[in-house]
C-alpha positions in Angstrom: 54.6 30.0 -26.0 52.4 30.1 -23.3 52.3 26.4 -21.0 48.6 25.4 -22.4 50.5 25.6 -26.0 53.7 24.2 -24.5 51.4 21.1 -23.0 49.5 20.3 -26.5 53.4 20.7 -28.1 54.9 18.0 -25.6 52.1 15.5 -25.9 51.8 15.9 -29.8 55.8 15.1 -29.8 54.9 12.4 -27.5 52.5 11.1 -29.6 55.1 11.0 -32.3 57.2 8.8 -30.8 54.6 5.9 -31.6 54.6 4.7 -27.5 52.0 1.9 -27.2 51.5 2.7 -23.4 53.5 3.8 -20.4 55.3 0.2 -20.0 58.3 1.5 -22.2 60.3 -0.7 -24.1 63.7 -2.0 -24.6 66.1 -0.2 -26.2 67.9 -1.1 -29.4 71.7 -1.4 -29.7 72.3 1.4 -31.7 70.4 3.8 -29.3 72.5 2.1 -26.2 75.3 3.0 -28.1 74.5 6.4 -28.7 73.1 7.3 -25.4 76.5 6.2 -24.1 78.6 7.9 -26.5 76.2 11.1 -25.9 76.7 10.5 -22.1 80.6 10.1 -22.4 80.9 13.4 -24.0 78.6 15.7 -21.4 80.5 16.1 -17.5 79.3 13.5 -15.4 79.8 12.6 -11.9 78.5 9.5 -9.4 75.7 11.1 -7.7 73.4 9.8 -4.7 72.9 6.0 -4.1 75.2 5.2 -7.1 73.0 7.1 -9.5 74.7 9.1 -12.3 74.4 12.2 -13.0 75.2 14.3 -16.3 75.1 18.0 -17.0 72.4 18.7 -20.0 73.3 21.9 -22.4 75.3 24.7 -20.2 74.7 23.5 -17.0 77.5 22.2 -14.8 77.7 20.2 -12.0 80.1 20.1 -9.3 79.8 18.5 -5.2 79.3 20.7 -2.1 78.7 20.0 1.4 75.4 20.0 0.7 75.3 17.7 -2.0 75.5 18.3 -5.9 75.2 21.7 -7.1 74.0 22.6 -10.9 74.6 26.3 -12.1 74.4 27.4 -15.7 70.9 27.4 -15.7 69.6 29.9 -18.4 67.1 27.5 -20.9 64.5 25.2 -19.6 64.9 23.8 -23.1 68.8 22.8 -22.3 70.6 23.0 -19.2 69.5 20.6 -16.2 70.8 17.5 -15.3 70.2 13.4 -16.3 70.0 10.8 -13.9 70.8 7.5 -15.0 70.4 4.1 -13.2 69.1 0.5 -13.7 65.6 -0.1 -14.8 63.4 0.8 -11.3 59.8 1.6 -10.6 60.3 4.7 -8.2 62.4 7.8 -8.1 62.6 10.7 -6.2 65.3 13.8 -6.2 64.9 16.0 -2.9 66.3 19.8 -4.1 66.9 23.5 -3.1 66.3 25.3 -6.1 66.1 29.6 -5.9 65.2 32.3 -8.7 63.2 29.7 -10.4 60.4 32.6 -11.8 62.9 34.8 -12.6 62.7 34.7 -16.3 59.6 32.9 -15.9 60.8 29.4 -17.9 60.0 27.4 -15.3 61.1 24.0 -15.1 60.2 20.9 -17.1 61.0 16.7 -16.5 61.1 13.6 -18.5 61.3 10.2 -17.7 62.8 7.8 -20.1 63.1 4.2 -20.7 65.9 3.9 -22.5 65.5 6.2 -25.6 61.9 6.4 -25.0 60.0 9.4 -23.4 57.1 7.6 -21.2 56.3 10.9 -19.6 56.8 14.4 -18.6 56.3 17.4 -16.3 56.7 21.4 -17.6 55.7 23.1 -14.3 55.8 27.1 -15.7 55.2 30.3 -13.7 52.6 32.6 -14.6 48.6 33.2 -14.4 48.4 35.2 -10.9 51.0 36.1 -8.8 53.1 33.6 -6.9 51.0 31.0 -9.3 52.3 27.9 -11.0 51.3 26.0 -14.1 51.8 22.2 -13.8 51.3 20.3 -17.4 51.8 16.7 -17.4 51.6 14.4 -20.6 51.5 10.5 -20.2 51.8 7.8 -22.9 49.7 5.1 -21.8 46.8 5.8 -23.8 46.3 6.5 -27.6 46.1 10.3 -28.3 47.8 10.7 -24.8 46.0 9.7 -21.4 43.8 11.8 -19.3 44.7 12.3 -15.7 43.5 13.5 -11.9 45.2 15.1 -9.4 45.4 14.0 -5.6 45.9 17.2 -2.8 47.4 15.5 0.3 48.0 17.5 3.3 50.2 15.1 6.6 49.9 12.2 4.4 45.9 12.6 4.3 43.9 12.9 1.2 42.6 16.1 1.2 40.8 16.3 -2.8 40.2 14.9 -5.8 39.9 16.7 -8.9 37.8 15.3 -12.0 39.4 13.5 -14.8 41.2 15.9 -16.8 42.3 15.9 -20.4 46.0 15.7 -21.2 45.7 19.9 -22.7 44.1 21.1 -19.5 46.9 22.0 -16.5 46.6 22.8 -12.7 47.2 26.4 -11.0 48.1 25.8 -7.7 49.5 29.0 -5.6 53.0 27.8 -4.7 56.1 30.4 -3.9 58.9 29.8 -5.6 61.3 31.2 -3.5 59.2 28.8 -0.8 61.1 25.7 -2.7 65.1 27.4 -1.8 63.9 27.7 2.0 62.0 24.7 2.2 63.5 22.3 0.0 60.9 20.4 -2.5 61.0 16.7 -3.2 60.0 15.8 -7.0 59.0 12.0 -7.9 58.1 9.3 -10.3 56.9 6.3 -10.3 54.7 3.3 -12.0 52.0 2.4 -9.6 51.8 -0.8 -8.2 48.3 -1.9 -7.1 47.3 -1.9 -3.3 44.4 -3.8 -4.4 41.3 -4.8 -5.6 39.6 -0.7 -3.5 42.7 0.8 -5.1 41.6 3.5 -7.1 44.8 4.5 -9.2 45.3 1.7 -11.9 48.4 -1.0 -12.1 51.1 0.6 -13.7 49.7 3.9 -14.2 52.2 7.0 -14.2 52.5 9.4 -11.7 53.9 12.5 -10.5 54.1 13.7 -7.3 55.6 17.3 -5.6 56.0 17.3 -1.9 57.0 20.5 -0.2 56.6 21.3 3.7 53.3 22.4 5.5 51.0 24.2 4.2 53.2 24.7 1.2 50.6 25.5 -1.3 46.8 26.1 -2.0 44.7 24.8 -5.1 41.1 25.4 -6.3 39.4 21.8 -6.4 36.0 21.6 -7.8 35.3 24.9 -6.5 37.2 24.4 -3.0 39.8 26.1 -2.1 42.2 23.4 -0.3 45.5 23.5 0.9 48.8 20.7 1.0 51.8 20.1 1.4 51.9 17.1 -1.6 50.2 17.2 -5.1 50.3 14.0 -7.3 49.4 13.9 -11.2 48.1 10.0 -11.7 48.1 8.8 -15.3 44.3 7.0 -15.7 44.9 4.1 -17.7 43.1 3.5 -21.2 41.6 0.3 -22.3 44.0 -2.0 -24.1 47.2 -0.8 -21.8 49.7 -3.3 -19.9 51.2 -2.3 -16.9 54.2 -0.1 -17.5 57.4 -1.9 -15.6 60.4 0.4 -15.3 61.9 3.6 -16.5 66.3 4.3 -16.5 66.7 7.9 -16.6 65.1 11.1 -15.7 66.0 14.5 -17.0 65.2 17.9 -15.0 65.7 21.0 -16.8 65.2 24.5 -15.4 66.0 27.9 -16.1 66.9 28.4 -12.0 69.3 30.7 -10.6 70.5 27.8 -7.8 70.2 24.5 -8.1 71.5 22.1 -5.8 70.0 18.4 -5.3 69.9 17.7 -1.6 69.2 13.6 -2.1 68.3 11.0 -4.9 67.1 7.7 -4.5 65.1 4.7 -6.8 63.5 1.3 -6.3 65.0 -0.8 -8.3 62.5 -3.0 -10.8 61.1 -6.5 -10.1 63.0 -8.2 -13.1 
């Protein structure tokens, strides 16, 4: 299944999951109760900043010197590792990860609130050499919400793309052996407004990717520019209310070293 198929597979899943918007919602007793029972059953360990972690499918974890290793990384589909925490608006995992075009699965994230998906990442290898895939899907608007992408290089804002529909993916040219030597940091979070000039909606999902200088290039609008930090930002359909918090987010790869470096989270105004 190639990722444009993959992409209209996640959102249409999504979709099914009858989400009324990225805010998430509170989850049920019987699904605390499973969750818990599901979690008590997989290896888990205290990771980062009192985060825990659990090994997914037939990964493993175990802690090194330089912080939490995950081998057993064969099926994007399975193996990866959960992080669970209390409700917060930001997360971020800094990682080594090596071989990760091998096989050319790829790796793909979701972020939950409770037993809800409110959104996900597939980043998949392919197109040109040395190219990537990223897919996002968000929730926050019926039918699945259409998104941009920022290009920052040193913390400036390098590009813009257009408004893209949740099917359509970007192809930056990003090494993947580049993310073992130069560790990448993936995040999440629900933006909160800078103001009234602030052009990424209140509570609108995003994704970000941060790797070191230069660390990719990307067609924009016909331009080609080059970063170090790419974010995915939900836009935010009429009728939505602000998404507030998320507790868990699942990476799964098909890698052939995984070891996460740091993990932190903002906690959630209550």
């Amino acid at each position: 299944m190639n990722i444009k198929q993959t992409g209209r597979f996640l959102a249409a899943a999504l979709l099914s999951l009858a989400a009324v918007g990225c805010q998430g919602e509170e989850p049920s007793q019987g699904d605390s109760v499973s969750t818990q029972e599901a979690a008590s059953k997989a290896q888990c360990i205290e990771g980062f900043n009192g985060i825990r972690n659990c090994a997914t499918g037939n990964a493993q974890l175990s802690k090194s010197e330089k912080g939490i290793a995950v081998s057993g990384l064969k099926s994007v589909k399975s193996d990866g590792i959960a992080s669970t925490f209390p409700r917060a608006s930001t997360w971020s995992m800094d990682a080594a990860i090596g071989g990760l075009g091998d096989t050319g699965q790829g790796l793909a994230l979701a972020a939950r609130d409770g037993s809800q998906v409110v959104s996900t990442l597939t980043i998949g290898m392919g197109g040109e050499r040395d190219q990537m895939q990223l897919a996002p899907s968000f929730t926050g608007t019926p039918g699945g919400s259409q998104y941009r992408a920022y290009i920052y290089s040193g913390g400036q804002l390098q590009a813009t793309t257009n408004v893209m529909n949740y099917d359509r993916f970007l192809n930056p040219w990003w090494w993947d052996f580049y993310w073992y030597w130069w560790p990448i940091r993936i995040g999440f979070r629900n933006h909160l407004s800078l103001g009234y000039n602030d052009p990424i909606s209140q509570g609108a999902c995003v994704w970000s990717l941060r790797g070191g200088p230069q660390a990719f290039s990307i067609d924009v609008n016909g331009r080609r520019v080059t970063g170090d930090e790419i974010e995915l930002v939900e836009e935010v359909g009429d009728g939505h209310y602000p998404y507030t918090s998320f507790s868990s987010i699942e990476v799964k790869a098909a890698a052939s070293e995984f070891t996460v470096l740091g993990e932190a989270i903002t906690p959630a105004k209550r």
